[in-house]
ZAMARGU-4260 file (C-alpha; in steps of 0.2 Angstrom, whole numbers, plus 5000, padded with zeros to 4 digits):
<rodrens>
0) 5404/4807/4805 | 5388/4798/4807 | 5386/4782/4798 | 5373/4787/4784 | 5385/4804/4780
5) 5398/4791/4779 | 5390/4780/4767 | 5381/4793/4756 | 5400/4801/4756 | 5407/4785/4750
10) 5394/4782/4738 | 5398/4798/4729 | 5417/4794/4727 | 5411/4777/4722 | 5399/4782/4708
15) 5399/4793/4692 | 5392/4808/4692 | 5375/4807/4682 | 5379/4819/4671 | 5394/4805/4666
20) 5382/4792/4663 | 5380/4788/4646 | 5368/4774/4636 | 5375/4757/4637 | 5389/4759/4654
25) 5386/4747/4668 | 5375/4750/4682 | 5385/4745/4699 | 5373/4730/4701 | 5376/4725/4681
30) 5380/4707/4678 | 5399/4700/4676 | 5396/4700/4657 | 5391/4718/4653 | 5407/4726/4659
35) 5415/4733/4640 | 5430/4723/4631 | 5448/4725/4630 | 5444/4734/4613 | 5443/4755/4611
40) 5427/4755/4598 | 5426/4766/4580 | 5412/4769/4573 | 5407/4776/4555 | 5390/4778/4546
45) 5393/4769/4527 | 5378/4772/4512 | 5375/4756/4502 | 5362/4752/4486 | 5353/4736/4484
50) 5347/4736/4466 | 5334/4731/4456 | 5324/4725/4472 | 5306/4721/4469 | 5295/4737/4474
55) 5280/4726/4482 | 5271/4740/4490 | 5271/4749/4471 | 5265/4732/4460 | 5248/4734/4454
60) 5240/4721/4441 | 5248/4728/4426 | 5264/4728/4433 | 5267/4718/4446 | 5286/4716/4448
65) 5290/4734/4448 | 5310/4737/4452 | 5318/4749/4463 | 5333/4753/4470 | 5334/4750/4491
70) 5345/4763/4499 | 5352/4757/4515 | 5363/4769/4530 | 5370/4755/4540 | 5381/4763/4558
75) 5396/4751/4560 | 5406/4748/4577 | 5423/4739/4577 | 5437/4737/4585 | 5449/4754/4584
80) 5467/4760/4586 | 5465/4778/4591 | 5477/4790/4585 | 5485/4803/4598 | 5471/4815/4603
85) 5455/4804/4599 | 5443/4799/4613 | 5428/4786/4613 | 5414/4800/4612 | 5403/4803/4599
90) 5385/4810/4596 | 5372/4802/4587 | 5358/4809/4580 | 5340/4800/4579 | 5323/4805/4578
95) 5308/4800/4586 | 5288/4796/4579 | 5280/4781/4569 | 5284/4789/4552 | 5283/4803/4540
100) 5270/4816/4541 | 5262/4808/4556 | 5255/4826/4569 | 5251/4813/4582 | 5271/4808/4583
105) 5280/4819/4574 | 5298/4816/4567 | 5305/4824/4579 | 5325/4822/4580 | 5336/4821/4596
110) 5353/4817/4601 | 5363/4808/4612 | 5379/4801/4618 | 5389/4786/4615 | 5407/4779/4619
115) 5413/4777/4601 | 5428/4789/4592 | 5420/4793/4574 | 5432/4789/4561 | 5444/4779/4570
120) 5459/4768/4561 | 5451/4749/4562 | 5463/4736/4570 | 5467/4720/4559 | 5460/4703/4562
125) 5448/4691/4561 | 5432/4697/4570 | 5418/4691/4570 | 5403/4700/4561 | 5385/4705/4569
130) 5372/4712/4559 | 5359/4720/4569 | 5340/4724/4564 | 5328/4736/4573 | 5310/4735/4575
135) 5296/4744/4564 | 5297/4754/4564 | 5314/4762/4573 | 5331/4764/4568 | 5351/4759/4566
140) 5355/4767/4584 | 5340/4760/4593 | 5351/4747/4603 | 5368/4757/4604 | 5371/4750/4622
145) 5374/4734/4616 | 5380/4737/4598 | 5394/4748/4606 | 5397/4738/4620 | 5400/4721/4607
150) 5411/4731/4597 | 5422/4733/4612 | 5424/4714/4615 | 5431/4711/4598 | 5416/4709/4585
155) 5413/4720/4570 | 5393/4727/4574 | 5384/4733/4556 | 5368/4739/4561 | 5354/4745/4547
160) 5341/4757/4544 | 5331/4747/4535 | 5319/4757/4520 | 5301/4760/4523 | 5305/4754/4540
165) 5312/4767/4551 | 5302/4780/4562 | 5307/4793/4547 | 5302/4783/4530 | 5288/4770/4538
170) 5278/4764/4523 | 5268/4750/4519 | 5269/4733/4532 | 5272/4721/4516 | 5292/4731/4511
175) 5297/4724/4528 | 5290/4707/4529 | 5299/4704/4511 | 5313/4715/4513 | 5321/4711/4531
180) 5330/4695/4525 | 5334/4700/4510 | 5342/4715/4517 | 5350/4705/4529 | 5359/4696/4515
185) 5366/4710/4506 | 5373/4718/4521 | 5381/4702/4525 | 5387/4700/4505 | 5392/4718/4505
190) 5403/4718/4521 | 5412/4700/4516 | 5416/4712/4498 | 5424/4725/4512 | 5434/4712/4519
195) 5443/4706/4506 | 5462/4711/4504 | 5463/4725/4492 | 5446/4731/4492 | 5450/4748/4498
200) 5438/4747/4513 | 5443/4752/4531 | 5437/4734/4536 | 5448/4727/4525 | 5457/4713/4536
205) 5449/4718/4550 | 5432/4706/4550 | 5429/4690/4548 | 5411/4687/4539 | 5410/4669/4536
210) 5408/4670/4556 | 5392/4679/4557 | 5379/4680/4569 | 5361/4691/4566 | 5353/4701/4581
215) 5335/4708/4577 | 5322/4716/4587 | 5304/4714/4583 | 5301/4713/4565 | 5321/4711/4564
220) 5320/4697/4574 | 5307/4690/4560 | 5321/4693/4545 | 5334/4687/4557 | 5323/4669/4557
225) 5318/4668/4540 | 5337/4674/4535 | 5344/4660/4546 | 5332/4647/4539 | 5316/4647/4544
230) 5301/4647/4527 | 5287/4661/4531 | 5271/4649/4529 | 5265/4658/4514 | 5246/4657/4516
235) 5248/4667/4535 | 5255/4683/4523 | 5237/4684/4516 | 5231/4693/4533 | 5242/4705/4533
240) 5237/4713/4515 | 5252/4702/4504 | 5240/4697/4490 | 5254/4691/4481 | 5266/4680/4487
245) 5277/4674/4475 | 5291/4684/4482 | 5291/4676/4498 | 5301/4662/4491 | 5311/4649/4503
250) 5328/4652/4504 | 5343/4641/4511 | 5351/4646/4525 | 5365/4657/4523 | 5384/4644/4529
255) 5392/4660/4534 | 5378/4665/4549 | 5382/4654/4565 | 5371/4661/4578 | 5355/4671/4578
260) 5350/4683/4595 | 5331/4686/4592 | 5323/4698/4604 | 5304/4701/4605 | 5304/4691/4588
265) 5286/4696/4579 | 5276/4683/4569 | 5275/4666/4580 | 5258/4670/4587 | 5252/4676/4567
270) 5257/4658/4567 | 5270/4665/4551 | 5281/4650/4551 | 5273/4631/4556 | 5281/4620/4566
275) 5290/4610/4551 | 5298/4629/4545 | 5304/4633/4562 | 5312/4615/4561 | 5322/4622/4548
280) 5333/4634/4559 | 5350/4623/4564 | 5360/4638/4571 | 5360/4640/4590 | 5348/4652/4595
285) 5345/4667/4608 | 5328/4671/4611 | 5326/4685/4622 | 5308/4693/4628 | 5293/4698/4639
290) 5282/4687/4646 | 5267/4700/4645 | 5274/4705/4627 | 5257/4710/4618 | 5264/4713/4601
295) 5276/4696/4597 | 5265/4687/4610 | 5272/4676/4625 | 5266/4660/4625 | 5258/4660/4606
300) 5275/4668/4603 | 5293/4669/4607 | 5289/4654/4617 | 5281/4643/4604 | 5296/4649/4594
305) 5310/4642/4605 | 5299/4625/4608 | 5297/4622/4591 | 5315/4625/4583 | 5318/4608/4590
310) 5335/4606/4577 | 5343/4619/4583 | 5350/4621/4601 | 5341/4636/4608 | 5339/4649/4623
315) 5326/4659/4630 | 5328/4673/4642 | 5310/4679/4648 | 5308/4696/4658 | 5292/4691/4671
320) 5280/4707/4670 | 5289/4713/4654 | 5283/4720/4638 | 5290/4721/4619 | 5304/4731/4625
325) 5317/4721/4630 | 5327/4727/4619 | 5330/4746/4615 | 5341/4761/4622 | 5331/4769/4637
330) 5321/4784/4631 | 5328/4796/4629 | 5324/4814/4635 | 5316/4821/4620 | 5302/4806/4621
335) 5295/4813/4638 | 5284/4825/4629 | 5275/4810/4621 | 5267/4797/4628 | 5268/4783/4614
340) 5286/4791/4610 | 5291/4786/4628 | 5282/4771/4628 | 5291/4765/4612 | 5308/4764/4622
345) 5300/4762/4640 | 5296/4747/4651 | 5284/4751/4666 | 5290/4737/4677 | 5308/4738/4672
350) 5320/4750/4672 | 5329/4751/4655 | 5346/4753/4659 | 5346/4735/4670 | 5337/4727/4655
355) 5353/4733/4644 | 5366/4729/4654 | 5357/4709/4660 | 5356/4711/4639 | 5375/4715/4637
360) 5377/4700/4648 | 5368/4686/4643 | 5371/4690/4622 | 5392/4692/4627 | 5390/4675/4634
365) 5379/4668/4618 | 5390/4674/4607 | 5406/4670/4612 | 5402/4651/4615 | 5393/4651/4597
370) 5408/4661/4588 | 5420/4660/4595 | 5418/4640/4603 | 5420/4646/4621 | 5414/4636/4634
375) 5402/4650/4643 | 5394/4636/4649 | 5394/4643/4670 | 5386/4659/4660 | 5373/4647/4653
380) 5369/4631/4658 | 5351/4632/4669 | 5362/4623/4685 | 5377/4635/4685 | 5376/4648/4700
385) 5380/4660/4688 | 5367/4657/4674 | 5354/4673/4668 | 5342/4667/4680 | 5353/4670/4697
390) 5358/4690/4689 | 5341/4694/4701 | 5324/4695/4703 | 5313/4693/4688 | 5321/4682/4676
395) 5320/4667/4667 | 5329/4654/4658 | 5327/4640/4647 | 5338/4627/4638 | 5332/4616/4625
400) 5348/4605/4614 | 5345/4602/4598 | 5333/4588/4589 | 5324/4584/4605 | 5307/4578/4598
405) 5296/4587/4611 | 5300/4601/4623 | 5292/4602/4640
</rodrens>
């Protein structure tokens, strides 16, 4: 047989099939890291109310704290004991556009296919909790690659779709700016409740929420800062149409969150915290982004960000040639008949399923030094032969320890 018959024969018994591919597996060049756990993952969709939330895009000068009640779907991935019969497969359902009643970008819904068993028994123990934000505007299953892939390594993954900020209910700018953090919060105080002994709740037993780590993209990468400690500089909300800003109070930072992955973080380069506030963040840090990023900025941005948290000890993973999105599901097919659809998953010089898996990676590693206290250094030290920066062509990486007084 000649030898390229031989190597395309071999390649076929060697790789899956595409039509076997599904969001979130490991290319054959993925990194060590992004291989899935030991753990078969469940996953279930849970309703939740936030009451008596301030309705800032409704307050008007005669009344200016009107209340509301904040509905909140959150998708939850955890570790599961499949009963006889049940397989990791599931279909999720999403939509595309930029919000309601928009002809440009309809809401137009699609599905696709993930590893997870719907419904699955949830096995005991202490796991550590991950609350994941989307962008805005997007949605709970916008990074199902690595929420699924998490849940598989032992972590119990809650992500949100977050009110007025989703591509089906996108409303005013100023509900997210208030609301991220806050929503962040009561997911986190709403899933410690679950865990408690005798609450009822599958999770019961099975996570551990005073080990908590947030994971945002975008504007959730903003809630995950400000949740984790970092006061928005209240005279740079003026800008953005907040006229009052009261409600934009500083907060202490929650004891029970340990770690915060920031992707694409928005609101360094609208200069939304100053260098004291970002002084404020203590828990290690993961910033991960693109160096042409347009929309969170680069330099003005993520990597002003990462300079100037100089209490807390931080990581930066830059994409060269990268945009703002670093951190999504590929698109998906449904997005190919709209331009802006498919540039809202897309990135040109990248393709998206590397940029998941050098994700799964690189977070995996993050995560379990800052949770867990494994020494990941040869995953993360800049010298290791094995840190993000050797995975290939195209990256970057940066350590900075905590209270260093300058960063170069």
């Amino acid at each position: 047989m000649p030898k390229l018959v031989l190597s395309l024969a071999l390649l076929a018994v060697c790789l899956p099939a595409a039509a076997d591919w599904v969001i979130g597996d490991a290319r054959p060049d993925a990194p060590a890291l992004a291989a899935r756990g030991a753990y078969k993952v469940g996953v279930r969709t849970e309703q939740i109310v936030h009451r008596g939330q301030l309705d800032i895009l409704r307050a008007t000068a005669a009344n200016p704290a009107p209340r509301y009640d904040r509905a909140l779907t959150l998708e939850v991935w955890y570790p599961a004991q499949l009963a006889a019969g049940e397989r990791e497969a599931v279909v999720y359902t999403d939509v595309l556009g930029a919000g309601a009643n928009n002809p440009a970008r309809p809401n137009t819904p699609f599905t696709f296919a993930g590893r997870a068993a719907r419904g699955a028994a949830a096995v005991k123990g202490a796991f550590p909790l991950l609350i994941v934000s989307h962008g805005y505007p997007g949605s709970r299953l916008q990074m199902s690659y690595l929420t699924e892939n998490l849940a598989s390594k032992g972590y119990v993954v809650v992500a949100i779709d977050h009110l007025e900020s989703t591509r089906a209910d996108r409303a005013g700018f100023a509900s997210t700016l208030l609301n991220r953090p806050l929503d962040d919060g009561f997911v986190l105080d709403t899933v410690a409740g679950w865990s408690q002994a005798g609450s009822g709740h599958f999770l019961a037993g099975a996570v551990d929420a005073d080990h908590t780590a947030l994971l945002g993209y975008s504007m959730g990468g903003y809630g995950a800062l400000v949740a984790a400690g970092a006061g928005v500089d209240l005279a740079a909300l003026k800008p953005l149409g907040v006229a009052d800003t009261t409600a934009f109070v500083a907060r202490a930072s929650d004891p029970r969150i340990h770690a915060v992955v920031a992707f694409a973080p928005w609101g360094g380069a609208r200069q939304l915290w100053t260098s004291a506030s970002l002084a404020g963040l203590r828990v290690p840090l993961l910033f991960i982004a693109g160096e042409q990023d347009t929309i969170a900025g680069f330099d003005d941005g993520v990597l002003r960000l990462a300079r100037e948290a100089v209490n807390a000890p931080r990581y930066l993973l830059a994409y060269q040639n990268a945009r703002h999105n670093i951190a999504p599901n590929p698109p998906p097919p449904a997005a190919y008949a709209n331009r802006e659809d498919f540039s809202a998953y897309a990135e040109s010089a990248w393709d998206s399923a590397r940029i998941n898996n050098i994700n799964q990676h690189v977070v995996t590693a993050f995560l379990e030094q800052t949770l867990r206290q494994r020494d990941m250094g040869r995953h993360l030290a800049p010298e290791s032969e094995l840190a993000p920066a050797r995975i290939g062509p195209g990256l970057t990486w940066r350590h900075w320890p905590a209270a260093v007084e300058k960063a170069d």
